[in-house]
Structure formats: C-alpha cells, structure tokens
C-alpha positions, 0 to 999 in steps of 0.5 A: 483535505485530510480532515474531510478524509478523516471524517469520511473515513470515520463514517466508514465501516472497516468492510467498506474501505475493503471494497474494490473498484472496476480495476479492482483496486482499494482506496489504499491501492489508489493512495499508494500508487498516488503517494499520498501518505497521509491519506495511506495512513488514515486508512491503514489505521482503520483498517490493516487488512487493507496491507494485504487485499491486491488490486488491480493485476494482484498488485499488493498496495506496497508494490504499487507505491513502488512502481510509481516511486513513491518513496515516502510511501513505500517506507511506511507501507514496508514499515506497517507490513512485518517484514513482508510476512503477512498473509498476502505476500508469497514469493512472486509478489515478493520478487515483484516488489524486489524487481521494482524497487531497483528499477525505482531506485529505492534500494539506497533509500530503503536498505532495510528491505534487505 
C-alpha cells in the first residue's frame, strides 16, 4: 500500500494534495485521524503546506490525530510543525489541541508539548 501511495502521490501536483473533500478535510486531515503515519509522511514531504490547511470544523491535521489518539501520529505531526508556531496555528486551535491531548492522554507520551 505505501509504494502504490508513493507512486500516486509523485503523479500529483503539490496543489492537488491541498484540495478538500465535501467535509473539507486534506488527505493529510484523513491519514491523521486514521493514524497512519506512513502515508502522513509521504504527503507531508510533498507538500508541508498540508501542516497548516484545517479541515473539517477548523480542525488543524495535528489536532485530528489527536482526537482519535493516535499517538505515533501525533509525535510526528508536533515534530514537523515548529513548535506550533506556523501560520495555522492561533490560541483557539492551539487550547483545542491542549484539551485533547489530556483527554487522549498523550501528555505522558508527549512532554514535549509542553
């Protein structure tokens, strides 16, 4: 599955990994939520602008992963996304990702988002 992501992901234009669903979620929105880190990864290294597009509800890719605890996920999404600090985050979104990270329990996993 990953080489055939690979491969689909390498015919693709940075533009077309940025476009939305009807929920208006990225394929990164969906991989996160999904846990699936490989796949996270491919699409990230094609395109980091991915990092910062919400989806569905202004949820932030990082934040979905977090709400259905994928831990893994999370660890590389935090890691890719300076400290927060890119031009997606804000103060809501950032409380939002807080909130569920001790709800998801991560916290312990994750100190580093301190």
């Amino acid at each position: 599955m990953q080489d055939f992501v690979k491969k689909l992901v390498g015919l693709m234009t940075k533009e077309d990994l940025e476009l939305q669903n009807n929920s208006s979620n990225t394929a990164l929105c969906l991989a996160a939520a999904a846990g699936n880190v490989e796949m996270v990864k491919i699409l990230v290294e094609k395109n980091r602008a991915l990092l910062t597009i919400p989806g569905s509800q202004q949820m932030m890719p990082l934040y979905m992963a977090a709400l259905f605890g994928q831990h893994a996920t999370v660890e590389y999404l935090y890691n890719e996304s300076k400290g927060l600090r890119d031009d997606g985050w804000n103060p809501q979104n950032r409380g939002w990702l807080l909130q569920t990270s001790v709800g998801a329990e991560l916290f312990r996993k994750h100190s580093t988002m301190l």
